[in-house]
C-alpha positions as CSV (number, residue, x, y, z in Angstrom):
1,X,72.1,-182.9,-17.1
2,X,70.1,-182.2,-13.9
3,X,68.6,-185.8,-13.3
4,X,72.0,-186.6,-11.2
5,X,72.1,-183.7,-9.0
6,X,68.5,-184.0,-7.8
7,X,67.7,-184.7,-4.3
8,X,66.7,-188.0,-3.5
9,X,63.7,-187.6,-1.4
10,X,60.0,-187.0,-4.1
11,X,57.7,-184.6,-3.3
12,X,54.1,-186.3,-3.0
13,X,51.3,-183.4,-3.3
14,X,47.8,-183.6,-1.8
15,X,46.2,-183.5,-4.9
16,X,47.7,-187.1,-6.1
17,X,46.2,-188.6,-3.2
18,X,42.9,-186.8,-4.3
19,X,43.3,-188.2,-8.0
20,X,44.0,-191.8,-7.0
21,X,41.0,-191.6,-4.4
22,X,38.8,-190.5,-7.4
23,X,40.1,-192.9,-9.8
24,X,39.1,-195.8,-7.2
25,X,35.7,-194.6,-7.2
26,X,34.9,-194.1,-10.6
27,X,36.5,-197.9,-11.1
28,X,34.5,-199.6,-8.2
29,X,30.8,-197.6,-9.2
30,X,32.1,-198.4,-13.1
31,X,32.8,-202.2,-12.4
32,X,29.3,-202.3,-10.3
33,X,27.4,-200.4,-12.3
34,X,26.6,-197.9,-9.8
35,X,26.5,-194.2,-9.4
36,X,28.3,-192.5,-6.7
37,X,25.8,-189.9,-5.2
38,X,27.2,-186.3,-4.8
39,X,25.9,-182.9,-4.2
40,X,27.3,-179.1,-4.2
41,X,29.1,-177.2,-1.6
42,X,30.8,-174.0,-1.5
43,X,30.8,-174.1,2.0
44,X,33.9,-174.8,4.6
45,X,31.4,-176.0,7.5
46,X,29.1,-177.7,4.9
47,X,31.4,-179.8,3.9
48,X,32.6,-181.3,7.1
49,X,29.0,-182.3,7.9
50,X,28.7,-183.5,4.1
51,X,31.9,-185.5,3.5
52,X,30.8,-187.6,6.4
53,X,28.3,-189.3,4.2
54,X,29.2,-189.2,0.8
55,X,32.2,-190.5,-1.0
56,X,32.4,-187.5,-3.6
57,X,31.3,-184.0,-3.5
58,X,30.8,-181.4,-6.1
59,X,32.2,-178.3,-7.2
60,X,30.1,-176.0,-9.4
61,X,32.1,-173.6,-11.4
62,X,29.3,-171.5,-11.4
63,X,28.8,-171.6,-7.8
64,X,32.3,-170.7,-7.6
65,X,32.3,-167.8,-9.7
66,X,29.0,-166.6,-8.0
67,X,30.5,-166.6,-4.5
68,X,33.5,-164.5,-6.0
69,X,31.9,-162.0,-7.8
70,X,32.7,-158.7,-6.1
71,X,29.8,-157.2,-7.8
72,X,27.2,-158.8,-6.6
73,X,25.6,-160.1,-9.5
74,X,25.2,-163.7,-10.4
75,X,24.6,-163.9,-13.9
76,X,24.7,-167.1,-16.7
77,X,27.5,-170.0,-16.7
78,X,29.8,-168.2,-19.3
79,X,32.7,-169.5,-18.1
80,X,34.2,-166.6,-18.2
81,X,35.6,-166.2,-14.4
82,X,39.1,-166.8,-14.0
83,X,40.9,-169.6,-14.3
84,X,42.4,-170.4,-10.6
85,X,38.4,-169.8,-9.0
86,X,37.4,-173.4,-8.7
87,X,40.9,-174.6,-7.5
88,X,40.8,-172.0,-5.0
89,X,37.3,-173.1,-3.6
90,X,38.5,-176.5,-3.9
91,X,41.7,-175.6,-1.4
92,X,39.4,-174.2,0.4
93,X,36.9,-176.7,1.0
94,X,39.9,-179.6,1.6
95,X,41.4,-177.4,4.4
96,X,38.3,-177.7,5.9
97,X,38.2,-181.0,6.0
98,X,41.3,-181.6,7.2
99,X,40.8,-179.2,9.9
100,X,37.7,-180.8,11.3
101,X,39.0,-184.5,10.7
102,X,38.9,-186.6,13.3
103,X,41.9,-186.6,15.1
104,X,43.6,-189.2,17.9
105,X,43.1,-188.5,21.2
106,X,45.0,-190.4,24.0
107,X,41.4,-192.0,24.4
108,X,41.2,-193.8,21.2
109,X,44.8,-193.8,20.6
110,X,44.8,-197.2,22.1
């Protein structure tokens, strides 16, 4: 039995936070009967611009695949790219947003 010997303090990972988020909006546009309005990006400085005014934004795994082709050639959705491209555009994109979050300054600190 391992369960006793574990450490007391639970790891929380950044992509729970991301999966509760999500949940909340598909609940709130479901109970509303809305439709929350998204668009692609694959790109880090897009999608500090984009996240500012939309609640959700989309990952193609086409787009994905396209931008890490090393040949070149961007062909039809297969899906045959491998498995860890669109999480690693996604990792991507959300360290860019983190990076150019808006951060405390001794101004607005209060």
């Amino acid at each position: 039995m391992l369960a006793p010997h574990r450490a007391p303090i639970s790891v929380q990972y950044r992509s729970r936070f991301a999966a509760e988020r999500w949940k909340n909006v598909v609940s709130e546009h479901f109970e509303k009967g809305t439709a929350s309005v998204t668009y692609g990006c694959t790109d880090p400085a897009a999608i500090a611009h984009m996240s500012q005014h939309l609640e959700t934004v989309y990952v193609s795994g086409w787009q994905a695949a396209s931008l890490a082709a090393t040949d070149g050639v961007v062909g039809p959705d297969f899906a045959d790219y491998p498995l860890n491209t669109v999480p690693t555009l996604v990792s991507r994109l959300a360290r860019a947003q983190e990076f150019h979050a808006p951060t405390p300054t001794r101004a607005t600190a209060g």
